[in-house]
mmJSON file of the N, C-alpha and C atoms, coordinates in Angstrom:
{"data_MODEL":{"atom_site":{
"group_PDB":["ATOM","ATOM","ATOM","ATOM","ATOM","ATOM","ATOM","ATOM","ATOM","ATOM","ATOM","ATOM","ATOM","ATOM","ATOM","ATOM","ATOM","ATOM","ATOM","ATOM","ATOM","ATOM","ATOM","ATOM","ATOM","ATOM","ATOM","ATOM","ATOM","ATOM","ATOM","ATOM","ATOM","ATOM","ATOM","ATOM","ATOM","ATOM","ATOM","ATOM","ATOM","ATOM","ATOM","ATOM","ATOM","ATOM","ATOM","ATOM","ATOM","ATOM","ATOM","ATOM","ATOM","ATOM","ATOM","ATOM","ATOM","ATOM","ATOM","ATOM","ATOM","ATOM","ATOM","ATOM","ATOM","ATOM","ATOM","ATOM","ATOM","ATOM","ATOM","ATOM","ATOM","ATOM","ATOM","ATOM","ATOM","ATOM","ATOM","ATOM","ATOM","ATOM","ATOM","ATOM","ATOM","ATOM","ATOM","ATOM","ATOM","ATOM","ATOM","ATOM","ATOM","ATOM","ATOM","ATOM","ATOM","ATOM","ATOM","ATOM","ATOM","ATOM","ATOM","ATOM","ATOM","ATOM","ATOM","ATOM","ATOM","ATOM","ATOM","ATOM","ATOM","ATOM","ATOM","ATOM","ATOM","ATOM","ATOM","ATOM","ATOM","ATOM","ATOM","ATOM","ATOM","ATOM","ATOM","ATOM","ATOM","ATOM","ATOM","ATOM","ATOM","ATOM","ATOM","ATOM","ATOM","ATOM","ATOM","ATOM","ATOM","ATOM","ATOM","ATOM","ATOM","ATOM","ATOM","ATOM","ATOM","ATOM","ATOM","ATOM","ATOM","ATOM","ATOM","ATOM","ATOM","ATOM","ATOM","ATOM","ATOM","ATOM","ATOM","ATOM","ATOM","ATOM","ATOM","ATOM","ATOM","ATOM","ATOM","ATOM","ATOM","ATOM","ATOM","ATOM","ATOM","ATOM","ATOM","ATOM","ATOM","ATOM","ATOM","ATOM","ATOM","ATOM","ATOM","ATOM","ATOM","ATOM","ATOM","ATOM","ATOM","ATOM","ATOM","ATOM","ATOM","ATOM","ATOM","ATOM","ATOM","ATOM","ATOM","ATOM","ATOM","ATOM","ATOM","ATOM","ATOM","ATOM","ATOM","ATOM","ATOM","ATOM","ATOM","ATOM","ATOM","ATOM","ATOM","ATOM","ATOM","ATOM","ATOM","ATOM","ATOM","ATOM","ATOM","ATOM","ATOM","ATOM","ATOM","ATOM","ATOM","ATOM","ATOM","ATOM","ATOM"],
"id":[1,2,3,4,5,6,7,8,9,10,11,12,13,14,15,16,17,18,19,20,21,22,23,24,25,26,27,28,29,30,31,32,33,34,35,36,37,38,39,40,41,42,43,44,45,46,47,48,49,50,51,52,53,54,55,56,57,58,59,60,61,62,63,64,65,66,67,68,69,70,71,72,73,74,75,76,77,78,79,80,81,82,83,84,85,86,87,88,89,90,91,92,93,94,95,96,97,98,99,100,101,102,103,104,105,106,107,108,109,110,111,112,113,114,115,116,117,118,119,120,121,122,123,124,125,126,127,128,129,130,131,132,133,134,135,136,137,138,139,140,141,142,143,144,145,146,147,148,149,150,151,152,153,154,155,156,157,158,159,160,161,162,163,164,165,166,167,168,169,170,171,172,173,174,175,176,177,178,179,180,181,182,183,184,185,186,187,188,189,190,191,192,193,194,195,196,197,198,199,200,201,202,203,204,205,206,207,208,209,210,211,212,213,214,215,216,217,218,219,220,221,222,223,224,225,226,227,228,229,230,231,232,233,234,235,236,237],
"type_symbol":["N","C","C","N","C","C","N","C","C","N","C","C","N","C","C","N","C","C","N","C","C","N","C","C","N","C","C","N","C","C","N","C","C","N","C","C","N","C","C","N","C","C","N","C","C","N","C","C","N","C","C","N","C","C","N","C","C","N","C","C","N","C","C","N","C","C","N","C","C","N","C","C","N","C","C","N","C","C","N","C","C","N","C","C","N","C","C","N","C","C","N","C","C","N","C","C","N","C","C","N","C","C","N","C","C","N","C","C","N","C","C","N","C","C","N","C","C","N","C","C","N","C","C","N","C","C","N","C","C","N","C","C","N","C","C","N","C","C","N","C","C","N","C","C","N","C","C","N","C","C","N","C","C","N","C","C","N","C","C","N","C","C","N","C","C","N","C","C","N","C","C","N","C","C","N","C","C","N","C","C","N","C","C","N","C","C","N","C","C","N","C","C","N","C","C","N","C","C","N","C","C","N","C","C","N","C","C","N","C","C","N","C","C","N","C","C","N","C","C","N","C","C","N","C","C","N","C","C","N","C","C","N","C","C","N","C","C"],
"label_atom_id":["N","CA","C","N","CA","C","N","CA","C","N","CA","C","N","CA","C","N","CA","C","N","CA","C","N","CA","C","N","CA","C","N","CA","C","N","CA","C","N","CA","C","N","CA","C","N","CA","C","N","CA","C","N","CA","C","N","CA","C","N","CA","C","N","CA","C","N","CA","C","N","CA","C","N","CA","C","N","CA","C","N","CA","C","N","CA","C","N","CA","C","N","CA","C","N","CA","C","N","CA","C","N","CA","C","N","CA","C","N","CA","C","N","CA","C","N","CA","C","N","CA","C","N","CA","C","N","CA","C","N","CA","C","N","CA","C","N","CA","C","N","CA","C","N","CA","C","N","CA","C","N","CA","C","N","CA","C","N","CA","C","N","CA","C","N","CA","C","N","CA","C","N","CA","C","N","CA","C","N","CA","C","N","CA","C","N","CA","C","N","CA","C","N","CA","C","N","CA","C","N","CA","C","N","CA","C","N","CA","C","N","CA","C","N","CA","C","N","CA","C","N","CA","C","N","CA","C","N","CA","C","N","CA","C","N","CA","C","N","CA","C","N","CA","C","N","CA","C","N","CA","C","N","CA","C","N","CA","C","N","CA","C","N","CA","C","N","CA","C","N","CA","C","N","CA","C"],
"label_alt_id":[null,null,null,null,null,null,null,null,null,null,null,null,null,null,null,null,null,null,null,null,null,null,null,null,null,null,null,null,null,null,null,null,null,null,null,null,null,null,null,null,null,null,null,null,null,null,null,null,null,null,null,null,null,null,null,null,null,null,null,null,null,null,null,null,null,null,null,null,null,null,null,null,null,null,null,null,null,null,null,null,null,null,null,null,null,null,null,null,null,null,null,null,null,null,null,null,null,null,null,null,null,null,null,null,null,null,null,null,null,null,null,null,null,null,null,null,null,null,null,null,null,null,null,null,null,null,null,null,null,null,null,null,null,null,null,null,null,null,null,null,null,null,null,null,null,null,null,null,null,null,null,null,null,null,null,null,null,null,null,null,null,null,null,null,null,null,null,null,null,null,null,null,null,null,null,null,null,null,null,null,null,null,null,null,null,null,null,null,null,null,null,null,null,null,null,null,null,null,null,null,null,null,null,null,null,null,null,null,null,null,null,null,null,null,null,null,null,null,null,null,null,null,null,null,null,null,null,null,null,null,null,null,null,null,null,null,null],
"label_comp_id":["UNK","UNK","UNK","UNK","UNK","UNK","UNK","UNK","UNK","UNK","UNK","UNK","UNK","UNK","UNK","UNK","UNK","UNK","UNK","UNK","UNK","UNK","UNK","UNK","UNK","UNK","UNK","UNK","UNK","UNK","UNK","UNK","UNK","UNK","UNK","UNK","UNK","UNK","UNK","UNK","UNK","UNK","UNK","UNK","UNK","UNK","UNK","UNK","UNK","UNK","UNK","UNK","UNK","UNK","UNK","UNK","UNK","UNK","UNK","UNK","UNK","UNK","UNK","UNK","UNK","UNK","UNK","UNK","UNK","UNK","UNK","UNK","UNK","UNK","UNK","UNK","UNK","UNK","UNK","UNK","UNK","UNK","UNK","UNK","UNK","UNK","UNK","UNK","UNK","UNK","UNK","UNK","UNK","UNK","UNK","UNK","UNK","UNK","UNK","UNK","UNK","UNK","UNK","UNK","UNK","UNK","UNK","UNK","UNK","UNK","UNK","UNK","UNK","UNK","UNK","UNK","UNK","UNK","UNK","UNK","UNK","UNK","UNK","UNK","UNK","UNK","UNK","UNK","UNK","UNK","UNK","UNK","UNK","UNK","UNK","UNK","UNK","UNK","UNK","UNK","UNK","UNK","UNK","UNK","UNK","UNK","UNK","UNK","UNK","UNK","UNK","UNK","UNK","UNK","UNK","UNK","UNK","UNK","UNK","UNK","UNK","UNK","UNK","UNK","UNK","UNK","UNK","UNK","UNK","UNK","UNK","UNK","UNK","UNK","UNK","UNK","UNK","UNK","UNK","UNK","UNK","UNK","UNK","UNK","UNK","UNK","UNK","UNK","UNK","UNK","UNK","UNK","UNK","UNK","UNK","UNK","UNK","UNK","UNK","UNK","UNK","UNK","UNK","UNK","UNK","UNK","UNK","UNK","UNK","UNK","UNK","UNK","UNK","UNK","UNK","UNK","UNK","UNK","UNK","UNK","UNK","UNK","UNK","UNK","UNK","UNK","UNK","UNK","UNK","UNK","UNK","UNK","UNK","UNK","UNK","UNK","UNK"],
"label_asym_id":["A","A","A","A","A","A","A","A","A","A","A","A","A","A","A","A","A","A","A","A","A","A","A","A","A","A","A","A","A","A","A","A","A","A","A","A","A","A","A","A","A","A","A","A","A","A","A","A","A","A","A","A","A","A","A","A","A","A","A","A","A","A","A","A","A","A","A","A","A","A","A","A","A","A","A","A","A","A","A","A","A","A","A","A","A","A","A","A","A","A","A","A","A","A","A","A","A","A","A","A","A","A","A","A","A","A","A","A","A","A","A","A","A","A","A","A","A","A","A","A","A","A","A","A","A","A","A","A","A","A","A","A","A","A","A","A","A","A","A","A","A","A","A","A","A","A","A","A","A","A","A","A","A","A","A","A","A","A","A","A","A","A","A","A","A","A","A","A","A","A","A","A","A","A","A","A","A","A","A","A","A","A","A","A","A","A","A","A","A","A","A","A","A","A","A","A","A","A","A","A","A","A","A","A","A","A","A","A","A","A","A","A","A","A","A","A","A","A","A","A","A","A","A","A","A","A","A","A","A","A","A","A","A","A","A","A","A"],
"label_entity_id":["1","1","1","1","1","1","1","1","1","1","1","1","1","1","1","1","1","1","1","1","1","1","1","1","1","1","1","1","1","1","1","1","1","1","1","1","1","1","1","1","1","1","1","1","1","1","1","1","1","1","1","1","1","1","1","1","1","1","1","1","1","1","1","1","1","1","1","1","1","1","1","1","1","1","1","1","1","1","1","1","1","1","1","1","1","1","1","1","1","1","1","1","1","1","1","1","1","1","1","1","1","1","1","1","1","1","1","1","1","1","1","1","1","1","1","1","1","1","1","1","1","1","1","1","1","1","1","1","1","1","1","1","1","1","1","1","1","1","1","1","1","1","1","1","1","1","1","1","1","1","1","1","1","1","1","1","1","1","1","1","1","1","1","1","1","1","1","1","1","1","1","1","1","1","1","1","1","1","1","1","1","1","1","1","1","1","1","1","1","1","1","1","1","1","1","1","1","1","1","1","1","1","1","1","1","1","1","1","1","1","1","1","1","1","1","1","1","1","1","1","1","1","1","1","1","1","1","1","1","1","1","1","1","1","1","1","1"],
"label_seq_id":[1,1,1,2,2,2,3,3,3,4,4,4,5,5,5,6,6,6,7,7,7,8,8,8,9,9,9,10,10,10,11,11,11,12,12,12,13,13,13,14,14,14,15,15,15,16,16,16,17,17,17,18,18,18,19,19,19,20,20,20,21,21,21,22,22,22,23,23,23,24,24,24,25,25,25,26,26,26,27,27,27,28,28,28,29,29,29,30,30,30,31,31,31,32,32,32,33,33,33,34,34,34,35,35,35,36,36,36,37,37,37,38,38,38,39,39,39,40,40,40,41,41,41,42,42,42,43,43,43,44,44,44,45,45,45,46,46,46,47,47,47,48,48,48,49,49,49,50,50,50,51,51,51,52,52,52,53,53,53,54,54,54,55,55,55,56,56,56,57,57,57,58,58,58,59,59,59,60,60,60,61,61,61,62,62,62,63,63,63,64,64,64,65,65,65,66,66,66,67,67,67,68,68,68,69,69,69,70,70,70,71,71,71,72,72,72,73,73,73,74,74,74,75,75,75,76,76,76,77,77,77,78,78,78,79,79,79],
"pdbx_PDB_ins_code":[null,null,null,null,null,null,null,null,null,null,null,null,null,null,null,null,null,null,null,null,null,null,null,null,null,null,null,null,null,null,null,null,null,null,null,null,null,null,null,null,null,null,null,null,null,null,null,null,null,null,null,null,null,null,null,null,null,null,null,null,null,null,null,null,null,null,null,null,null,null,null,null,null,null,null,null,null,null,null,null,null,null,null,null,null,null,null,null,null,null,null,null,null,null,null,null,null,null,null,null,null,null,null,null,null,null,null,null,null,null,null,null,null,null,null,null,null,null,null,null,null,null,null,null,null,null,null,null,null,null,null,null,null,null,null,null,null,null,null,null,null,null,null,null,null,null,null,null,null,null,null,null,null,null,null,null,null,null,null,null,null,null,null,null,null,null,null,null,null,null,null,null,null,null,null,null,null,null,null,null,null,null,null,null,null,null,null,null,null,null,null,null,null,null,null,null,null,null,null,null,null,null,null,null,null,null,null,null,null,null,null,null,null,null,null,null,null,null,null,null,null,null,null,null,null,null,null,null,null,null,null,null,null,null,null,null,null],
"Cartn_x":[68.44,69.486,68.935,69.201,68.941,69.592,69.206,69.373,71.182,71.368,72.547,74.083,73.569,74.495,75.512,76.569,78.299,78.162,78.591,78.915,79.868,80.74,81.716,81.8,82.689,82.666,84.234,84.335,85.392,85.311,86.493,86.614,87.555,87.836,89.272,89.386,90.332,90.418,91.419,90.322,90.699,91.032,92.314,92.028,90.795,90.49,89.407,88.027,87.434,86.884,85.409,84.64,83.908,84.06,85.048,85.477,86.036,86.68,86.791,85.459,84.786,83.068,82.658,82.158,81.888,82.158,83.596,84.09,84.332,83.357,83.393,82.045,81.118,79.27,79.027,79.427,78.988,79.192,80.246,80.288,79.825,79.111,78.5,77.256,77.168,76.289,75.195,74.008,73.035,73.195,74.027,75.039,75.802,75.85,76.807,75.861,76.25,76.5,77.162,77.595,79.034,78.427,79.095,78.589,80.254,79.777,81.184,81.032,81.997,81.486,82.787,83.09,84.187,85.355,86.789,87.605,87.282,86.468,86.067,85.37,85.772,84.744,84.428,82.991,82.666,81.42,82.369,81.536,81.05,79.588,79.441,79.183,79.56,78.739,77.896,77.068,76.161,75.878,76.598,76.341,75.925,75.347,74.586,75.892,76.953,77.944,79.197,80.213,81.485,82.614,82.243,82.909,82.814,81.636,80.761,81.288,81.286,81.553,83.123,83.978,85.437,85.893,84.919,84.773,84.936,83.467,83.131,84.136,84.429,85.769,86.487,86.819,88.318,88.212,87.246,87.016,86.98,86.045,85.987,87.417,88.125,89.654,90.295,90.357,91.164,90.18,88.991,88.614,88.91,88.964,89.33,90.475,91.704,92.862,92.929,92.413,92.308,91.957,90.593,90.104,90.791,91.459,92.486,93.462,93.876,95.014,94.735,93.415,93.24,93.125,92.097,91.777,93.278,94.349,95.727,95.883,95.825,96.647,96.655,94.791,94.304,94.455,94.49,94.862,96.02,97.257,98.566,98.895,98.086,97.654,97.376,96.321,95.468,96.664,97.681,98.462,99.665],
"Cartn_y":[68.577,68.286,68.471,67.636,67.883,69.133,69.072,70.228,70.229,69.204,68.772,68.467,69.335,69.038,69.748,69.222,69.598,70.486,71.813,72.85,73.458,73.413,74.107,75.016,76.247,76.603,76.959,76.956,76.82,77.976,79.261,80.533,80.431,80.452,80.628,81.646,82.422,83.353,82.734,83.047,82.899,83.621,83.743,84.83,84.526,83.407,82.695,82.015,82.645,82.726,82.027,82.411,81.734,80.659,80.289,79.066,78.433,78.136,77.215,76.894,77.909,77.37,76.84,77.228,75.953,74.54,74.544,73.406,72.452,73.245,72.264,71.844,72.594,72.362,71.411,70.504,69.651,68.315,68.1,67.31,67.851,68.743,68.996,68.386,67.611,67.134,68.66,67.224,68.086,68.875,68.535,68.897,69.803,70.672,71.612,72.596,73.818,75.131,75.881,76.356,77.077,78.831,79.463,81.047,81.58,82.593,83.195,84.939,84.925,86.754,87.461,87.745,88.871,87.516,87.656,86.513,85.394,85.226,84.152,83.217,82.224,81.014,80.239,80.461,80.001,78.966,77.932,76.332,76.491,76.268,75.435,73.974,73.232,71.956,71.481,70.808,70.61,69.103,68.753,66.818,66.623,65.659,65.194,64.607,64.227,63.262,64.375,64.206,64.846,63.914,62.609,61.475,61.979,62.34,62.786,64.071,64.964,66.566,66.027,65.739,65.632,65.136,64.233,63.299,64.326,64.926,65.778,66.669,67.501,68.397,67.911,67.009,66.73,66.017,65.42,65.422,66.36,67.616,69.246,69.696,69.763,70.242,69.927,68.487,67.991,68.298,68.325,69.016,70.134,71.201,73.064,73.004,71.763,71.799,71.873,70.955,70.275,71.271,72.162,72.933,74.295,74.36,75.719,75.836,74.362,74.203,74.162,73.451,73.571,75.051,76.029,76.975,77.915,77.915,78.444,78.438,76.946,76.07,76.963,76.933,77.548,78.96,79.825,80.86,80.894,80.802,80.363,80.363,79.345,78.887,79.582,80.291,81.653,82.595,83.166,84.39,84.003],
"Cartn_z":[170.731,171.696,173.119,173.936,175.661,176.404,177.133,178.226,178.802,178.528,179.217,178.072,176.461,175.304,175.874,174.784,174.787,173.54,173.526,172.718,172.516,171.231,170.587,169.544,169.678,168.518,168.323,166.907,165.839,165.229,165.586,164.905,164.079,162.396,161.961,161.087,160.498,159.592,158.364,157.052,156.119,155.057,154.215,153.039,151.893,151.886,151.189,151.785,153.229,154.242,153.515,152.214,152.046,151.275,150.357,149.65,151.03,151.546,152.65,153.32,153.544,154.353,153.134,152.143,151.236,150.992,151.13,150.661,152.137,153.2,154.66,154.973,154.076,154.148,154.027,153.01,152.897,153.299,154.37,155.414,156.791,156.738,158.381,158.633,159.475,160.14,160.705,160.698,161.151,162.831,163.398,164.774,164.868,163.511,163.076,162.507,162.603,162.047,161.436,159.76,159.77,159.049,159.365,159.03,158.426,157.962,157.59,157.62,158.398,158.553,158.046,157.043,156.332,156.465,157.205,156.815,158.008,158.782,159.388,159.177,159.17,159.256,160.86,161.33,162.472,162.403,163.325,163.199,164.399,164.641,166.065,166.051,167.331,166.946,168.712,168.301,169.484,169.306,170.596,170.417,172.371,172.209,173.879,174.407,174.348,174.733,174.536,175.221,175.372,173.845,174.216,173.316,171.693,171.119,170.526,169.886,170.957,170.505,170.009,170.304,170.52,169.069,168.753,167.732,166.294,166.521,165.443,165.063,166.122,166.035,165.783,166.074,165.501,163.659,163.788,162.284,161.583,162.138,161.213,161.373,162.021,161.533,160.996,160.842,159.623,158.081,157.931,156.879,156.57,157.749,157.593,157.331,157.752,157.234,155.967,155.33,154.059,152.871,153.601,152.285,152.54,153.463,153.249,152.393,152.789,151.904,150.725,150.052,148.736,148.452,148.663,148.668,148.629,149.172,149.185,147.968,147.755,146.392,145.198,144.979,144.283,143.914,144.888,144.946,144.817,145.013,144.353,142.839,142.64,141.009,139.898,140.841,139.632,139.801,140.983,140.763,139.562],
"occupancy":[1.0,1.0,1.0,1.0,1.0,1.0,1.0,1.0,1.0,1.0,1.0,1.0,1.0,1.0,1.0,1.0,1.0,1.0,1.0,1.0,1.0,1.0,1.0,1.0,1.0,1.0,1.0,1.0,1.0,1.0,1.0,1.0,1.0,1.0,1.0,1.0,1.0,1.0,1.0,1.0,1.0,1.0,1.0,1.0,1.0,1.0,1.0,1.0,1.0,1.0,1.0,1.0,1.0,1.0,1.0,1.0,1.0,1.0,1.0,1.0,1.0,1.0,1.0,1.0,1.0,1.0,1.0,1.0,1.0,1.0,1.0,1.0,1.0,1.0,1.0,1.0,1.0,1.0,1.0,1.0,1.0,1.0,1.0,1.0,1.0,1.0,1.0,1.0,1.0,1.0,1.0,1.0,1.0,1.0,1.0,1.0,1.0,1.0,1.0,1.0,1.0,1.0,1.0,1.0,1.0,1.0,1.0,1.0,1.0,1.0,1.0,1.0,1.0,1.0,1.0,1.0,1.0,1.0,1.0,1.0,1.0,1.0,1.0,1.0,1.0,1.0,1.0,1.0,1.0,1.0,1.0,1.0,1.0,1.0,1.0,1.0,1.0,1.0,1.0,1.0,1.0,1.0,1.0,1.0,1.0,1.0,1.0,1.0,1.0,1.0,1.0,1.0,1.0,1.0,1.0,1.0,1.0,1.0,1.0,1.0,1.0,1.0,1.0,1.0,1.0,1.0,1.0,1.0,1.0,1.0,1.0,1.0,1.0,1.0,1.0,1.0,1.0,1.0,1.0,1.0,1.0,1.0,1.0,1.0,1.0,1.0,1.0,1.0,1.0,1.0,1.0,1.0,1.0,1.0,1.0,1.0,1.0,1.0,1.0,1.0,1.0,1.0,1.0,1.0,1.0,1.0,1.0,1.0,1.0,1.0,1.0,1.0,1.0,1.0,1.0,1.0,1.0,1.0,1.0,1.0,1.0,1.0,1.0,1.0,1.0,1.0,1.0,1.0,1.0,1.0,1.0,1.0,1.0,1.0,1.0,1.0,1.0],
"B_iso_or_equiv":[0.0,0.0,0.0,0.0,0.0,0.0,0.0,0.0,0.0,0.0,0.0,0.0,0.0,0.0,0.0,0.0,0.0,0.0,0.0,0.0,0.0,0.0,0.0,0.0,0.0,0.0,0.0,0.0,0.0,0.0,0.0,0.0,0.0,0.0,0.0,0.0,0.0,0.0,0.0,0.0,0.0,0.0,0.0,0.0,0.0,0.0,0.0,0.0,0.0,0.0,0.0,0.0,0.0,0.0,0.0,0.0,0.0,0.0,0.0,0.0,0.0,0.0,0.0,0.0,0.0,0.0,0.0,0.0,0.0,0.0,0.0,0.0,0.0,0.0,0.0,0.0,0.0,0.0,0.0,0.0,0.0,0.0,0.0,0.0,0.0,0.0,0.0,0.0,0.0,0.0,0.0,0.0,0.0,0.0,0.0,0.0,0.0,0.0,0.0,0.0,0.0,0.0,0.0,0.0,0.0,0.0,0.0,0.0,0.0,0.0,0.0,0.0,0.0,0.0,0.0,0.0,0.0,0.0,0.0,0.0,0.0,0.0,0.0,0.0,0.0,0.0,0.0,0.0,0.0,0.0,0.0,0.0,0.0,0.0,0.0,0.0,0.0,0.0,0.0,0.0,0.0,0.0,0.0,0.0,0.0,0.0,0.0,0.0,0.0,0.0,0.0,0.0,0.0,0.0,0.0,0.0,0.0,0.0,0.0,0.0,0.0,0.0,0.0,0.0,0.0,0.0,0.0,0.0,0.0,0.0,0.0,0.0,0.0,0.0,0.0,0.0,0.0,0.0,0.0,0.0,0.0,0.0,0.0,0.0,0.0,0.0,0.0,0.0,0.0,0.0,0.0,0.0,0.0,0.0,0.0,0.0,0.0,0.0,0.0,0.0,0.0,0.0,0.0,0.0,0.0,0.0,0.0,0.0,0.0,0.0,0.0,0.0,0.0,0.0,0.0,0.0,0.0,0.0,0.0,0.0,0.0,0.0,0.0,0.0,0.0,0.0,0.0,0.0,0.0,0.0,0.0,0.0,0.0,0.0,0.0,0.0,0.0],
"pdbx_formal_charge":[null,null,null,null,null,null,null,null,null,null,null,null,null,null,null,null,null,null,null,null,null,null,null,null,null,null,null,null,null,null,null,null,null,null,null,null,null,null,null,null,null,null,null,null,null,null,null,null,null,null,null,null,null,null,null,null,null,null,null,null,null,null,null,null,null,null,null,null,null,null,null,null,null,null,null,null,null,null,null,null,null,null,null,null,null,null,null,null,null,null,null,null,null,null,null,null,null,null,null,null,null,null,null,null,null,null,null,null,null,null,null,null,null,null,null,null,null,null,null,null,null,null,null,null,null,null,null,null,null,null,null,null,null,null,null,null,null,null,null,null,null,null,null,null,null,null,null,null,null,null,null,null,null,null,null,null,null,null,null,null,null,null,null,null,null,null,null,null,null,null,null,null,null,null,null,null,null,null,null,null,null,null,null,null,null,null,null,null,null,null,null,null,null,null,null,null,null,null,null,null,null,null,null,null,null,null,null,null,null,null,null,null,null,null,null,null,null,null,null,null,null,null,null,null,null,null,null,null,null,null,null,null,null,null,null,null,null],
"auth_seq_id":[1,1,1,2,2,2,3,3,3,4,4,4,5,5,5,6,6,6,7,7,7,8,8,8,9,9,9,10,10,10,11,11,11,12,12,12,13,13,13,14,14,14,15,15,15,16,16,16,17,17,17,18,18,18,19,19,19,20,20,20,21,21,21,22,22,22,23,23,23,24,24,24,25,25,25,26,26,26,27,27,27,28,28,28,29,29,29,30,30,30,31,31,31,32,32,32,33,33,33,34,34,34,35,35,35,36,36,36,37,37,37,38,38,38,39,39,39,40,40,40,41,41,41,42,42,42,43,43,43,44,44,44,45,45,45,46,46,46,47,47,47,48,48,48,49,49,49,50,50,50,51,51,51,52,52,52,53,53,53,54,54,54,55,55,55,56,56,56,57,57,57,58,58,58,59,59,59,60,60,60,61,61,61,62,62,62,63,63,63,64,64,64,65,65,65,66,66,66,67,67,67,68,68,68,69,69,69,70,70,70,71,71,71,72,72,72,73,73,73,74,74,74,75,75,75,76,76,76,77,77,77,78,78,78,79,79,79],
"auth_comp_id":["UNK","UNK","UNK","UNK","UNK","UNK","UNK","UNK","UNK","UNK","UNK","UNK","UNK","UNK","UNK","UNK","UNK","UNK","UNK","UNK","UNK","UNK","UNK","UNK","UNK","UNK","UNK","UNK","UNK","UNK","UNK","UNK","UNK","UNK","UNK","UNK","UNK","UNK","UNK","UNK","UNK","UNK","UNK","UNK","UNK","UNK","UNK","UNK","UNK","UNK","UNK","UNK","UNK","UNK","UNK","UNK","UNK","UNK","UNK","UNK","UNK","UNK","UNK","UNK","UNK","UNK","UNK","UNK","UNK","UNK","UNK","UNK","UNK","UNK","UNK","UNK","UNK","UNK","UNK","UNK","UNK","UNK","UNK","UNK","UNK","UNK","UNK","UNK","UNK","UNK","UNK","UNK","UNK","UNK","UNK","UNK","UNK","UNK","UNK","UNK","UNK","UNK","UNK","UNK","UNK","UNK","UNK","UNK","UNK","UNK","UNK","UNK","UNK","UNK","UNK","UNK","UNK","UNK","UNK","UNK","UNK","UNK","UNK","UNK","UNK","UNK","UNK","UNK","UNK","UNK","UNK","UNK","UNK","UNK","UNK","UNK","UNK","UNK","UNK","UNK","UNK","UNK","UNK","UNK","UNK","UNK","UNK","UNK","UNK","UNK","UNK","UNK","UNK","UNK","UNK","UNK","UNK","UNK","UNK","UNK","UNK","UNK","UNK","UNK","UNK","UNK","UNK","UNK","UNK","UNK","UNK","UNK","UNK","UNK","UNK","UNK","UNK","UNK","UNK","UNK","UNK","UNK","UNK","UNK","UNK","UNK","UNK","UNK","UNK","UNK","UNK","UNK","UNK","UNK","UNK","UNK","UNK","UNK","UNK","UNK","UNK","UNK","UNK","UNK","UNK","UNK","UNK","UNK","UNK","UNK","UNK","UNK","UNK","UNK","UNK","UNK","UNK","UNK","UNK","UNK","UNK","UNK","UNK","UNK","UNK","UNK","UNK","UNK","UNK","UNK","UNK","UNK","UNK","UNK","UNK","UNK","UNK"],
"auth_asym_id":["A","A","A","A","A","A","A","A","A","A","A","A","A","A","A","A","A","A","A","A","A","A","A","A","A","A","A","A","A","A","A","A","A","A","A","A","A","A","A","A","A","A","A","A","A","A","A","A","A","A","A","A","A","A","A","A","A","A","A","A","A","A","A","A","A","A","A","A","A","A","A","A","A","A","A","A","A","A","A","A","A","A","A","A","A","A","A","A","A","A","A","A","A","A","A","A","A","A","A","A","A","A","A","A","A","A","A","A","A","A","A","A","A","A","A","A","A","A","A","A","A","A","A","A","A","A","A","A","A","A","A","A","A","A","A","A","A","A","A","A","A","A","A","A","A","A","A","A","A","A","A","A","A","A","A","A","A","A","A","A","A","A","A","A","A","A","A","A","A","A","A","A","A","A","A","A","A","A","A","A","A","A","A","A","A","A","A","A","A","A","A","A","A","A","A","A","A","A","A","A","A","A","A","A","A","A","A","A","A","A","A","A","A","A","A","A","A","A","A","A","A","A","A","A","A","A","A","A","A","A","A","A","A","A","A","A","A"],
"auth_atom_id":["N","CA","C","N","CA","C","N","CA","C","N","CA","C","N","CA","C","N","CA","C","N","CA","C","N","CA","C","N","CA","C","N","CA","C","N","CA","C","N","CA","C","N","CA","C","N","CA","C","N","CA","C","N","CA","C","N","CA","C","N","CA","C","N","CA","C","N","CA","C","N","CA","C","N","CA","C","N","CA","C","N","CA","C","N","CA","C","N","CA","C","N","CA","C","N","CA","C","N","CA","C","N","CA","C","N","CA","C","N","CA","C","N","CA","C","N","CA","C","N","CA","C","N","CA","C","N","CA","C","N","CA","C","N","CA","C","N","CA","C","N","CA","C","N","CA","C","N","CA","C","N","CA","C","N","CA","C","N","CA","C","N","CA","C","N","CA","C","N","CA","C","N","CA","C","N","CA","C","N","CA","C","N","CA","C","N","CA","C","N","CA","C","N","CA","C","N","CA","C","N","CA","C","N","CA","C","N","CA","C","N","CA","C","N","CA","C","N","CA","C","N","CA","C","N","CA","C","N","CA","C","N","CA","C","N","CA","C","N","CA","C","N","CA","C","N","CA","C","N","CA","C","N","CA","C","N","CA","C","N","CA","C","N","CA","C","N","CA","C","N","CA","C","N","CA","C"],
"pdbx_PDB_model_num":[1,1,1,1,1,1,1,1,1,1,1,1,1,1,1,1,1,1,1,1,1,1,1,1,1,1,1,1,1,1,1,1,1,1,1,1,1,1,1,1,1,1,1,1,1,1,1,1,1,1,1,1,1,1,1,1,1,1,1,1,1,1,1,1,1,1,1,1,1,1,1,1,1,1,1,1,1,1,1,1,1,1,1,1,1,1,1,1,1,1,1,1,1,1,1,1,1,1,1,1,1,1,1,1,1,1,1,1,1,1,1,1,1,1,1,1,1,1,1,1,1,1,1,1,1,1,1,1,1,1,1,1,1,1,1,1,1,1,1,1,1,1,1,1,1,1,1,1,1,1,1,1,1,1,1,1,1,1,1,1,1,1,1,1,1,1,1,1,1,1,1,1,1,1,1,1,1,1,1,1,1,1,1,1,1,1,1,1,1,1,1,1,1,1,1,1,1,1,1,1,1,1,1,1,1,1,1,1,1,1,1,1,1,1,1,1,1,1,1,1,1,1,1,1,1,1,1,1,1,1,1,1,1,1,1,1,1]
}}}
């Protein structure tokens, strides 16, 4: 990335903190980062363009939506 990239990061807390980072790995671009520290899941993403960063993010949230909700589901399911 140039000197001049757009950088975000994405903090969320989950009761299922590493099944949600799992189930978001494997749509991250090489522009992305995701870690999980106890109930957090933290994304960064690093794109040269503002258009770009905005893009990505907003695509990764509707995924973190998605696998929370599964991940809930699930957990729901098993109680």
């Amino acid at each position: 990335m140039s000197e001049a990239s757009r950088r975000a990061e994405v903090s969320t807390t989950h009761e299922d903190a590493a099944i949600v980072a799992a189930a978001l790995t494997p749509d991250n671009t090489d522009a992305m980062t995701t870690t999980v520290d106890g109930d957090t899941v933290r994304t960064t993403v690093v794109r040269d363009r503002t258009g770009g960063l905005a893009a990505t993010v907003d695509d990764y949230v509707v995924n973190l939506t998605v696998a929370d909700a599964v991940a809930e589901t699930a957990r729901d399911t098993q109680s």
